[in-house]
N, C-alpha and C positions, 0 to 999 in steps of 0.2 A: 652251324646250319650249312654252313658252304661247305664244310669241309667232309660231311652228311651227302649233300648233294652231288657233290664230287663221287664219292667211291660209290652212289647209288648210278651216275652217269657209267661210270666204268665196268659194275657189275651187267647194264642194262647192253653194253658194247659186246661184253665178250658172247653174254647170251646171242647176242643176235648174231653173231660170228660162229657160233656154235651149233646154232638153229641151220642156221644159209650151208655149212655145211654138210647139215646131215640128211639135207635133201638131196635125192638123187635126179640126173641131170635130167632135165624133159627134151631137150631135141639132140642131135650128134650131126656134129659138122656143119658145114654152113649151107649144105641143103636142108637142114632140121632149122639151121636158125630163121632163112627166107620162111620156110612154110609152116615153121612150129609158132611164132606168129597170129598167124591166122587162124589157126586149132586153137588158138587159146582163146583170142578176140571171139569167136564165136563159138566157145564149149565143145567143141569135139571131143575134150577130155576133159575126165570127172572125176578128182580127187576123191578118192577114200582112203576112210580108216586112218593109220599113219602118216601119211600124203597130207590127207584134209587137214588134221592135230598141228605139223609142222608148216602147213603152208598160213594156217589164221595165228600161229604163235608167230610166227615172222610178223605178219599186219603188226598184231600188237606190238610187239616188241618195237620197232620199227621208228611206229608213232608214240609212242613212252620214247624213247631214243631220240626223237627231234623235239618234242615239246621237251623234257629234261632240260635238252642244249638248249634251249632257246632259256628256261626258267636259268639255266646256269648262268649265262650267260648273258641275265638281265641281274641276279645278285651278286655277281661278279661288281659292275658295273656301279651299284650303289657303293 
């Protein structure tokens, strides 16, 4: 079962390493970082399509990704 939980952490790792990079970047520079920011806090931009697919597959992945470690690392433990 740990040893299950394990290679399902690591599959769950590269996915999201995999995801994170096959988005493409939303702001350029560190004038996009100050004000890209604030277009996002308040929706100025509206993922679609691909964009939307890979930005709710990161959520997920993400949150699988921290509850996993945390479940791992409570059967670890026993």
């Amino acid at each position: 079962m740990e040893i299950f939980l394990k290679i399902l952490l690591v599959v769950f790792s590269v996915g999201l390493i995999t995801v994170v990079l096959l988005q493409k970047g939303k702001s350029a520079g560190l004038s996009g970082a100050i004000s890209g920011g604030a277009e996002h806090l308040f929706g100025k931009q509206k993922a679609r399509g691909l964009d939307l697919f890979l930005q709710r597959l990161t959520i997920g992945l993400a949150v699988g990704f921290f509850v996993l470690s945390l479940v791992v690392a409570y059967v670890v433990k026993l």
